[in-house]
Structure formats: C-alpha cells, structure tokens
mmCIF entry with sequence, helices, sheets and N, C-alpha, C, O atoms, coordinates in Angstrom:
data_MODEL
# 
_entry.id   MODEL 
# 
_entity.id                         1 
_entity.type                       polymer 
_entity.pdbx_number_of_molecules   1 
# 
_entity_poly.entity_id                      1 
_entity_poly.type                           'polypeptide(L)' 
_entity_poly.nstd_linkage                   no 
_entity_poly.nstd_monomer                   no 
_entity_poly.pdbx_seq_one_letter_code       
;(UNK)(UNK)(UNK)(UNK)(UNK)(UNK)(UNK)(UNK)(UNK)(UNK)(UNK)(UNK)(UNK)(UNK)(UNK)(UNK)
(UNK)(UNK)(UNK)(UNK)(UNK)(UNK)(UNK)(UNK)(UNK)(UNK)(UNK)(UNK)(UNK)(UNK)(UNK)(UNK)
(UNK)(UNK)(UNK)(UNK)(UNK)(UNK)(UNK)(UNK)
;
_entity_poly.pdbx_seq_one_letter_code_can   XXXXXXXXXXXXXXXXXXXXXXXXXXXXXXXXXXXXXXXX 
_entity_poly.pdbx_strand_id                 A 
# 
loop_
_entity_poly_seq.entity_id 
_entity_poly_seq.num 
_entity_poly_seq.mon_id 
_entity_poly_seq.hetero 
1 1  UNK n 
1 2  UNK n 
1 3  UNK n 
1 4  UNK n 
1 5  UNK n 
1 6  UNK n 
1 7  UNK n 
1 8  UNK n 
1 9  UNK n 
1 10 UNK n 
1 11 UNK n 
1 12 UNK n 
1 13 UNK n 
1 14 UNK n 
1 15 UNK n 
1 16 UNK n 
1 17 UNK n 
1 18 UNK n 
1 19 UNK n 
1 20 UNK n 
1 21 UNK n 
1 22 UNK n 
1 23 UNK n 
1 24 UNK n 
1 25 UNK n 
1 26 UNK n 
1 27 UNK n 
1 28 UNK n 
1 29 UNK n 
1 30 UNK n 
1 31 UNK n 
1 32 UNK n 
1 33 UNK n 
1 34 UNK n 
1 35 UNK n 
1 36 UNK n 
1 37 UNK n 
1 38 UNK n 
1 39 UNK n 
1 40 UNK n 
# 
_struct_asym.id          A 
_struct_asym.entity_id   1 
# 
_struct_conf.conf_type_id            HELX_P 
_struct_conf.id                      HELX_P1 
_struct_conf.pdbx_PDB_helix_id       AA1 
_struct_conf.beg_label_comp_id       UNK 
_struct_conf.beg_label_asym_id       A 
_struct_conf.beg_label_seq_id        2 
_struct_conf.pdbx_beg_PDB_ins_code   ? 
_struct_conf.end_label_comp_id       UNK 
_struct_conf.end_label_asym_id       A 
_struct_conf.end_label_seq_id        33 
_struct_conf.pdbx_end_PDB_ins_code   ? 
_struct_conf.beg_auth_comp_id        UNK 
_struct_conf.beg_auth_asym_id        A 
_struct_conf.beg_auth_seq_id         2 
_struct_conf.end_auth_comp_id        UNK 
_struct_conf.end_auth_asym_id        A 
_struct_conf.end_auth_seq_id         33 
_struct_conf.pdbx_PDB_helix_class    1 
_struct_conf.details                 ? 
_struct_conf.pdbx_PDB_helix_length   32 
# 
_struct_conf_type.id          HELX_P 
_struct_conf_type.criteria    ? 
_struct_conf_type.reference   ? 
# 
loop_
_atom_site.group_PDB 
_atom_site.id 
_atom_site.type_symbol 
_atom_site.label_atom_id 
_atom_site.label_alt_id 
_atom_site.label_comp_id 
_atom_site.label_asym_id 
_atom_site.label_entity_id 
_atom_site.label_seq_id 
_atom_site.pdbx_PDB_ins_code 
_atom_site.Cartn_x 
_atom_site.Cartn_y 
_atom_site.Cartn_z 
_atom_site.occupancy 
_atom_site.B_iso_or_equiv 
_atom_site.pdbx_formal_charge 
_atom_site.auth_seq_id 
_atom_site.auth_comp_id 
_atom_site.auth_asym_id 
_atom_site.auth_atom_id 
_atom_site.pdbx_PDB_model_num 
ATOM 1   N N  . UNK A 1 1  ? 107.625 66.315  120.756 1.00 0.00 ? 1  UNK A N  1 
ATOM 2   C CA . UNK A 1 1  ? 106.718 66.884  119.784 1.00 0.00 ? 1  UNK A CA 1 
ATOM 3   C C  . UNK A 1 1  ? 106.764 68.418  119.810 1.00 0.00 ? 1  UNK A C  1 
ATOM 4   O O  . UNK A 1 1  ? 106.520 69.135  118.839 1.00 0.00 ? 1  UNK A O  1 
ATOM 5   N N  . UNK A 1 2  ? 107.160 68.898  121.231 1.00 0.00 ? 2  UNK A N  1 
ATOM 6   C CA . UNK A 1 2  ? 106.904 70.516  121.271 1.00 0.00 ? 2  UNK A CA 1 
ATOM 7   C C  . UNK A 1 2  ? 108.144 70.679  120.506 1.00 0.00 ? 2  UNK A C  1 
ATOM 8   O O  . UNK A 1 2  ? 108.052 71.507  119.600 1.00 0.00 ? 2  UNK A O  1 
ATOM 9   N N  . UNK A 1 3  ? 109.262 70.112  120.636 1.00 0.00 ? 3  UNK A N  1 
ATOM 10  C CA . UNK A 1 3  ? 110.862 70.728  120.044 1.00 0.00 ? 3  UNK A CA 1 
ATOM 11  C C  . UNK A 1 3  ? 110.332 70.945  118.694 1.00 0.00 ? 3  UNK A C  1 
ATOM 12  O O  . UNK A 1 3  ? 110.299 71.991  118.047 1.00 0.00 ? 3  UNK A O  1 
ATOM 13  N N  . UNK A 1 4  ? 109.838 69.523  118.321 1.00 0.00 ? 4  UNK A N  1 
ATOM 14  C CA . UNK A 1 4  ? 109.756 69.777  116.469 1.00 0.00 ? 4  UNK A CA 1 
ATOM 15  C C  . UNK A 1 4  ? 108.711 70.864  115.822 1.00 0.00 ? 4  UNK A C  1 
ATOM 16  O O  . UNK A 1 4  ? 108.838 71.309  114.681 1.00 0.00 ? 4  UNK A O  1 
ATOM 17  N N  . UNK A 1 5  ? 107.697 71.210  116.694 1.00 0.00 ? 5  UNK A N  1 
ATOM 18  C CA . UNK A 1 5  ? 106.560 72.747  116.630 1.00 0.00 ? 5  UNK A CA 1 
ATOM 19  C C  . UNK A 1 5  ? 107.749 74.037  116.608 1.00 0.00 ? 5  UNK A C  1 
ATOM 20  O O  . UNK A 1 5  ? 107.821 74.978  115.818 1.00 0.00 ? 5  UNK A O  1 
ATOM 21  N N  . UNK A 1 6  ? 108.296 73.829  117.331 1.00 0.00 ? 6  UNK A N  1 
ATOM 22  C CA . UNK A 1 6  ? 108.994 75.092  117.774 1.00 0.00 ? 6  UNK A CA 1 
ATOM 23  C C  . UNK A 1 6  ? 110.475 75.403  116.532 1.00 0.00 ? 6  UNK A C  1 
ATOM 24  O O  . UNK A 1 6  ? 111.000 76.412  116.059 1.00 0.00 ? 6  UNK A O  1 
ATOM 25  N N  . UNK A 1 7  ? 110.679 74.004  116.413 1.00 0.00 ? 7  UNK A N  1 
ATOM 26  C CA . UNK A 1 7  ? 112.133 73.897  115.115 1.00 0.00 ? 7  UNK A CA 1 
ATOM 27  C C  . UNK A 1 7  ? 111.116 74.403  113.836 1.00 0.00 ? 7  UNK A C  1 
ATOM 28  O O  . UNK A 1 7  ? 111.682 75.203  113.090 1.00 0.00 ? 7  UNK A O  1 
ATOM 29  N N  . UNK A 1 8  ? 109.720 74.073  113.464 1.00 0.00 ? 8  UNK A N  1 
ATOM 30  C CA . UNK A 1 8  ? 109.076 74.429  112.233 1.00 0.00 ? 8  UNK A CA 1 
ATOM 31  C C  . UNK A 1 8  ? 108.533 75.973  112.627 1.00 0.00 ? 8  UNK A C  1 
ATOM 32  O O  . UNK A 1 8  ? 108.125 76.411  111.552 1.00 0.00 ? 8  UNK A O  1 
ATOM 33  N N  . UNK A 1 9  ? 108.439 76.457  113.109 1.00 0.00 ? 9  UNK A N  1 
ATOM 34  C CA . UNK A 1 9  ? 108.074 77.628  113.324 1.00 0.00 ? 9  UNK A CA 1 
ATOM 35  C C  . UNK A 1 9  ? 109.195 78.664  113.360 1.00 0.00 ? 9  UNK A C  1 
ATOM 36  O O  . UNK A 1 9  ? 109.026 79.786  112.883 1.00 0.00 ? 9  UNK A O  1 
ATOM 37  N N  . UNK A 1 10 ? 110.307 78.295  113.911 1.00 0.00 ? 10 UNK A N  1 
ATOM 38  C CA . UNK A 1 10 ? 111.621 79.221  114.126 1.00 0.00 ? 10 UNK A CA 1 
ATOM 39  C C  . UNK A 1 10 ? 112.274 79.197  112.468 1.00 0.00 ? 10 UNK A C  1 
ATOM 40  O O  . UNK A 1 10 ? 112.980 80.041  111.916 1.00 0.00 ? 10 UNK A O  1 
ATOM 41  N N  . UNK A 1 11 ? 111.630 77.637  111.839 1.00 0.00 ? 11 UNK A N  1 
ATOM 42  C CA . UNK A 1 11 ? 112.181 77.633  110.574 1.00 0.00 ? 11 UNK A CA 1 
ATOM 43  C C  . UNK A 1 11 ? 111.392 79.009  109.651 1.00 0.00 ? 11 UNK A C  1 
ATOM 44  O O  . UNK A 1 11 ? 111.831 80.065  109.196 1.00 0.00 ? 11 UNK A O  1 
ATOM 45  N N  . UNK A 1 12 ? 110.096 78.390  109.666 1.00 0.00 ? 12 UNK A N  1 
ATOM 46  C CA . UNK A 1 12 ? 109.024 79.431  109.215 1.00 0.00 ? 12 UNK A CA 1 
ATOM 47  C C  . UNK A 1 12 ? 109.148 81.078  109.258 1.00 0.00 ? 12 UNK A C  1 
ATOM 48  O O  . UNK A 1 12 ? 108.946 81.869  108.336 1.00 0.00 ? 12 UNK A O  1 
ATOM 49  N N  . UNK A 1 13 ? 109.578 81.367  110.737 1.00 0.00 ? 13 UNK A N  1 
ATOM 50  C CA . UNK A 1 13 ? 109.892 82.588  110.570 1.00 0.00 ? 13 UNK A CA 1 
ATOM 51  C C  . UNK A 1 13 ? 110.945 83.551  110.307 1.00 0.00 ? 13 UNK A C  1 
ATOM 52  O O  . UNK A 1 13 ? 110.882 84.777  110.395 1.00 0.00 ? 13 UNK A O  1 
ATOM 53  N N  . UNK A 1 14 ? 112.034 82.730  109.931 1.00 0.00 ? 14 UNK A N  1 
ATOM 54  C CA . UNK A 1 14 ? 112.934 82.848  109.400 1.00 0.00 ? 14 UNK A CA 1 
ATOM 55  C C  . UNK A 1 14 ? 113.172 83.389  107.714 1.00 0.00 ? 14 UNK A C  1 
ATOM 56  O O  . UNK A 1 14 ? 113.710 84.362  107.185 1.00 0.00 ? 14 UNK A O  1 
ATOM 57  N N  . UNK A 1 15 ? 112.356 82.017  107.182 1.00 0.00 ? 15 UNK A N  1 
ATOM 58  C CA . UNK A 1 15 ? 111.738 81.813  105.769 1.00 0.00 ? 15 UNK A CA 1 
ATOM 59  C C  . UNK A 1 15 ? 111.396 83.858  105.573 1.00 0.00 ? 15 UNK A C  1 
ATOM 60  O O  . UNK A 1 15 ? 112.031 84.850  105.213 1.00 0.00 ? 15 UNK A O  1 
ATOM 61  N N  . UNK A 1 16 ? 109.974 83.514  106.095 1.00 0.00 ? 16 UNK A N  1 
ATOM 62  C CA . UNK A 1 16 ? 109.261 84.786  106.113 1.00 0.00 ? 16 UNK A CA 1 
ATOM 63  C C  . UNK A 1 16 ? 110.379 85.719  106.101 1.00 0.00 ? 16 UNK A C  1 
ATOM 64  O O  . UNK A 1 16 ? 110.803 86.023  104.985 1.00 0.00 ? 16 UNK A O  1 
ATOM 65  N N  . UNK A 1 17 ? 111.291 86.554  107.759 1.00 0.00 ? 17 UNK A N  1 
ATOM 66  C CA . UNK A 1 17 ? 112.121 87.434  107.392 1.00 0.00 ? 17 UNK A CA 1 
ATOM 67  C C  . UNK A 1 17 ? 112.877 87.400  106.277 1.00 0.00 ? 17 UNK A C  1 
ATOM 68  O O  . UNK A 1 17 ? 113.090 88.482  105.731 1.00 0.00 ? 17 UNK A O  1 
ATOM 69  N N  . UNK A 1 18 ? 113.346 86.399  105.794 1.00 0.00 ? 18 UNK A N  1 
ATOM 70  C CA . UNK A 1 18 ? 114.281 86.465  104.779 1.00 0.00 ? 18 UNK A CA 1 
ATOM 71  C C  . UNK A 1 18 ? 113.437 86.819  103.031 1.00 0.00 ? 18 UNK A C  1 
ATOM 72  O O  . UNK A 1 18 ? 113.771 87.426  102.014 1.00 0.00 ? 18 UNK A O  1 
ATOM 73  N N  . UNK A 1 19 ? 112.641 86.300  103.330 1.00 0.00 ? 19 UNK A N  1 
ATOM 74  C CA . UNK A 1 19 ? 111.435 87.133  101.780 1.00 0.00 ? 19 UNK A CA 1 
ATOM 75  C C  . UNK A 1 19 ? 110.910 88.400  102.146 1.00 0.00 ? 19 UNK A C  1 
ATOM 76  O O  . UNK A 1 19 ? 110.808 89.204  101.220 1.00 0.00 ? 19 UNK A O  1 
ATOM 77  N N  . UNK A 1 20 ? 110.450 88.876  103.597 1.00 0.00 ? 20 UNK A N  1 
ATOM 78  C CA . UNK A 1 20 ? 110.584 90.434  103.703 1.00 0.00 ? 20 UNK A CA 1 
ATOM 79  C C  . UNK A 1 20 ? 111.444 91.380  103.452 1.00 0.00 ? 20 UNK A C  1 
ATOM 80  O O  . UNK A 1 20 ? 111.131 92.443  102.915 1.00 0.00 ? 20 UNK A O  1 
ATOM 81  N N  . UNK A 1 21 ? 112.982 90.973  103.939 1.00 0.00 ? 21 UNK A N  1 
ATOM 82  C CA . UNK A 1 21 ? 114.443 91.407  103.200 1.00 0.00 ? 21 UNK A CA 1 
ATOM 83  C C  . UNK A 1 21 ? 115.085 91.415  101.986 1.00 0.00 ? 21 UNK A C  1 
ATOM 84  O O  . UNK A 1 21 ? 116.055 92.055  101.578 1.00 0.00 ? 21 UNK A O  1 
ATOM 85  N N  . UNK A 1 22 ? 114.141 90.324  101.314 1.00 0.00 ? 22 UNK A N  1 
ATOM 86  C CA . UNK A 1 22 ? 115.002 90.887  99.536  1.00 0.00 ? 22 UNK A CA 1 
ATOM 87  C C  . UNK A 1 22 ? 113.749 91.349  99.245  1.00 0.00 ? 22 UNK A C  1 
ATOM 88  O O  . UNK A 1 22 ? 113.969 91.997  98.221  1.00 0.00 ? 22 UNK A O  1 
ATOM 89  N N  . UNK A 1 23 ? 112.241 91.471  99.534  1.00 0.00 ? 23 UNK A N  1 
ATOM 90  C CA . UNK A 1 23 ? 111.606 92.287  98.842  1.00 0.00 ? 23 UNK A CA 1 
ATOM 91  C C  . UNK A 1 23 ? 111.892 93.832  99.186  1.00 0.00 ? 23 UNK A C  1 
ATOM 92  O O  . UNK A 1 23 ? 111.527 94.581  98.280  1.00 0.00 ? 23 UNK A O  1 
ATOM 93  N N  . UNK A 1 24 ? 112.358 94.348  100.088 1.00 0.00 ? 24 UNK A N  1 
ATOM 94  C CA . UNK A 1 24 ? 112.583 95.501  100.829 1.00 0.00 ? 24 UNK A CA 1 
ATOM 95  C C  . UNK A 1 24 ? 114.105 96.023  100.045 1.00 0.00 ? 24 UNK A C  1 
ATOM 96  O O  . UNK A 1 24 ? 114.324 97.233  100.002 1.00 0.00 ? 24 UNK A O  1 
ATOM 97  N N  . UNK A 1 25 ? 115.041 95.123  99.488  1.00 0.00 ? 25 UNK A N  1 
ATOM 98  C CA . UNK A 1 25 ? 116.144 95.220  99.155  1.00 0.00 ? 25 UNK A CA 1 
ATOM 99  C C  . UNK A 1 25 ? 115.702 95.328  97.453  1.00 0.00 ? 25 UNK A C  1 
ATOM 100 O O  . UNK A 1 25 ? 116.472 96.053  96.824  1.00 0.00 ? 25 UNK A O  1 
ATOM 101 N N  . UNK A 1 26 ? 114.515 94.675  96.587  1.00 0.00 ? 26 UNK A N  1 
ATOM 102 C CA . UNK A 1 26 ? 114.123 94.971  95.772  1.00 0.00 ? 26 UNK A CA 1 
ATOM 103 C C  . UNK A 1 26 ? 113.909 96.009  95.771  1.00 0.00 ? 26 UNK A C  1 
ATOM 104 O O  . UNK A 1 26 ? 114.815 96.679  95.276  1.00 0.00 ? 26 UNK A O  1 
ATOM 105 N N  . UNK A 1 27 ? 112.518 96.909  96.339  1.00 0.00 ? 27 UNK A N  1 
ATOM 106 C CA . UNK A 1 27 ? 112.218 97.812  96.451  1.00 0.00 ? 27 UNK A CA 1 
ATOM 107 C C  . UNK A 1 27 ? 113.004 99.361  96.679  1.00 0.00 ? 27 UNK A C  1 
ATOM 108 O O  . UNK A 1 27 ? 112.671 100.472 96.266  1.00 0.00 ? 27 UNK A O  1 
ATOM 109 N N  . UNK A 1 28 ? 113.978 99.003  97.369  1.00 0.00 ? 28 UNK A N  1 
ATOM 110 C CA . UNK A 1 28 ? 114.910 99.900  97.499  1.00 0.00 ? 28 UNK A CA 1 
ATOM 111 C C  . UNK A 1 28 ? 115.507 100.024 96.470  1.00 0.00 ? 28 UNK A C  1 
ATOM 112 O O  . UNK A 1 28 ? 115.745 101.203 96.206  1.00 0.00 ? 28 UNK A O  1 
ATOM 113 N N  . UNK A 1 29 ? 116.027 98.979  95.426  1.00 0.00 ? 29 UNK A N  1 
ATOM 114 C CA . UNK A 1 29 ? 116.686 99.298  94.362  1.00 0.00 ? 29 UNK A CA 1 
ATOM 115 C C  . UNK A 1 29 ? 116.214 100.348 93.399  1.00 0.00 ? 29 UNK A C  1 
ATOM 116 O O  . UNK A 1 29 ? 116.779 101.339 92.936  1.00 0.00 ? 29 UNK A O  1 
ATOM 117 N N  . UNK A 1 30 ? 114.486 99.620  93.159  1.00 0.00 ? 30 UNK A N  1 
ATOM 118 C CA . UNK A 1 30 ? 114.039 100.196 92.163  1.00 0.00 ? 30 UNK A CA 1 
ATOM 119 C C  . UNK A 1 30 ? 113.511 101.677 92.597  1.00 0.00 ? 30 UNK A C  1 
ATOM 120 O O  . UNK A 1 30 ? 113.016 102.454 91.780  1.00 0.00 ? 30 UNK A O  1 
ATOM 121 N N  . UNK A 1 31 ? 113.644 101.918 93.722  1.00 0.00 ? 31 UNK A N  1 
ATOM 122 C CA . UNK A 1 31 ? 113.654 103.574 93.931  1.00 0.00 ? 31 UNK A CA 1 
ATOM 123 C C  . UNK A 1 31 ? 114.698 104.447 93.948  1.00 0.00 ? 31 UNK A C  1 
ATOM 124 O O  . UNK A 1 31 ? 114.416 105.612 94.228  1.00 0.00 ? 31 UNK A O  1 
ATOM 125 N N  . UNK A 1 32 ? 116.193 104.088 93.647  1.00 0.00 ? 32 UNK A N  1 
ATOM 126 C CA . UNK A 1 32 ? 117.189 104.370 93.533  1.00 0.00 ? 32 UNK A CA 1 
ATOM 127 C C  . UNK A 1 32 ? 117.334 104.405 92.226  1.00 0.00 ? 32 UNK A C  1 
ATOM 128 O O  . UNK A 1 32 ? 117.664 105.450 91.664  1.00 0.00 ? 32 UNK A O  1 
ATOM 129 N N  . UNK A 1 33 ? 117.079 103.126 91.478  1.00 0.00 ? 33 UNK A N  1 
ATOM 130 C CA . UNK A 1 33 ? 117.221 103.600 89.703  1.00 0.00 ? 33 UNK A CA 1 
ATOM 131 C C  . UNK A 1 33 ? 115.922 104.943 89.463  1.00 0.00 ? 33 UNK A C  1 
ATOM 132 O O  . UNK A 1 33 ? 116.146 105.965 88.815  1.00 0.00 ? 33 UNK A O  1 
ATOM 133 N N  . UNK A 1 34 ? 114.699 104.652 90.091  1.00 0.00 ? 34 UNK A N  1 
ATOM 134 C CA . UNK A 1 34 ? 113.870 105.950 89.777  1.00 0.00 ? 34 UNK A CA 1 
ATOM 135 C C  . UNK A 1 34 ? 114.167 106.990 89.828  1.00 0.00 ? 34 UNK A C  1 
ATOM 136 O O  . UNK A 1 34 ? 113.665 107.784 89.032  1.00 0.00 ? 34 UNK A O  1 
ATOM 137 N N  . UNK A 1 35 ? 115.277 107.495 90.962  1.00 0.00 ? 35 UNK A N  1 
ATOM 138 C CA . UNK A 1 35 ? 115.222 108.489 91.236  1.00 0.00 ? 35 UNK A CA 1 
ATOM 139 C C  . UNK A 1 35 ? 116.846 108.900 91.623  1.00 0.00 ? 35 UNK A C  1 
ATOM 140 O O  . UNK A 1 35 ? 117.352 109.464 92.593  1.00 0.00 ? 35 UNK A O  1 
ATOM 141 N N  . UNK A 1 36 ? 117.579 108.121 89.918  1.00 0.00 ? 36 UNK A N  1 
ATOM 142 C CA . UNK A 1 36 ? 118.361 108.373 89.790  1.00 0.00 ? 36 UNK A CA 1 
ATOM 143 C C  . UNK A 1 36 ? 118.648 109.611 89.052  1.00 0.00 ? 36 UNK A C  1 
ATOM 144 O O  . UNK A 1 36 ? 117.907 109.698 88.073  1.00 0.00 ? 36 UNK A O  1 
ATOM 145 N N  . UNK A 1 37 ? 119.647 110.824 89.200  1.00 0.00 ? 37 UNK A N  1 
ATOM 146 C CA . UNK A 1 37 ? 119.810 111.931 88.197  1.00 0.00 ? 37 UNK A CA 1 
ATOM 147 C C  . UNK A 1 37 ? 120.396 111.351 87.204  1.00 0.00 ? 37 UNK A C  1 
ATOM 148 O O  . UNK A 1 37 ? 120.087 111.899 86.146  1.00 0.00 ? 37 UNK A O  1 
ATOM 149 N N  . UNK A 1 38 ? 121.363 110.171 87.033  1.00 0.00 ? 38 UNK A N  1 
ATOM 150 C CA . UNK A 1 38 ? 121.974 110.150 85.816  1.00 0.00 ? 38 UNK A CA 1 
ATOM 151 C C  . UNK A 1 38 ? 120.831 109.896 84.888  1.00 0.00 ? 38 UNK A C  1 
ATOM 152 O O  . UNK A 1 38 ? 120.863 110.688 83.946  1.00 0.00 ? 38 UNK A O  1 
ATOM 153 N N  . UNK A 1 39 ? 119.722 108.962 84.832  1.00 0.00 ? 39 UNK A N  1 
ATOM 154 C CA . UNK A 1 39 ? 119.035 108.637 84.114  1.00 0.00 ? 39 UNK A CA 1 
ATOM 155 C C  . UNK A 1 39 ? 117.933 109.810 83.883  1.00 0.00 ? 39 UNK A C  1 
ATOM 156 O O  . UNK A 1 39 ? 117.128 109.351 83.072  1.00 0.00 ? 39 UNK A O  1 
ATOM 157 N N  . UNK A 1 40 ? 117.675 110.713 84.136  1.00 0.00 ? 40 UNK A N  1 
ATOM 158 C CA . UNK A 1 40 ? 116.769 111.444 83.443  1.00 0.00 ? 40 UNK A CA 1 
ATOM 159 C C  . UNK A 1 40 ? 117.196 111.991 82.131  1.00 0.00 ? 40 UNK A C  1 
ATOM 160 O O  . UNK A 1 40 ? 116.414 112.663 81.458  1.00 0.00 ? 40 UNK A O  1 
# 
C-alpha cells in the first residue's frame, strides 16, 4: 500500500513540475514578444 502512496505522489509531483515548466516557458515567451525591438 505504501509503494502505491509513494508511485501517486512521485506521479503527482511530477504532473505539477511539468505545468510549472510550460507555464514559466509561456511566460517567458510572452515577455520576449513584449519586449521585442522588432515589434515596436
């Protein structure tokens, strides 16, 4: 029972890093098109 706590949780936090990393990879984009010179 502890393996399968520990397999849903390692899953879980995984999940999580990986939606912290494309929002961070979002975010980065759209401050790069902002504060792009070609586009002004």
């Amino acid at each position: 029972m502890k393996k399968i706590v520990m397999v849903l949780l390692a899953v879980g936090g995984a999940l999580v890093a990986r939606r912290k990393l494309e929002e961070s990879k979002a975010e980065q984009a759209l401050w790069a098109q902002a504060t792009d010179p070609l586009n002004s």
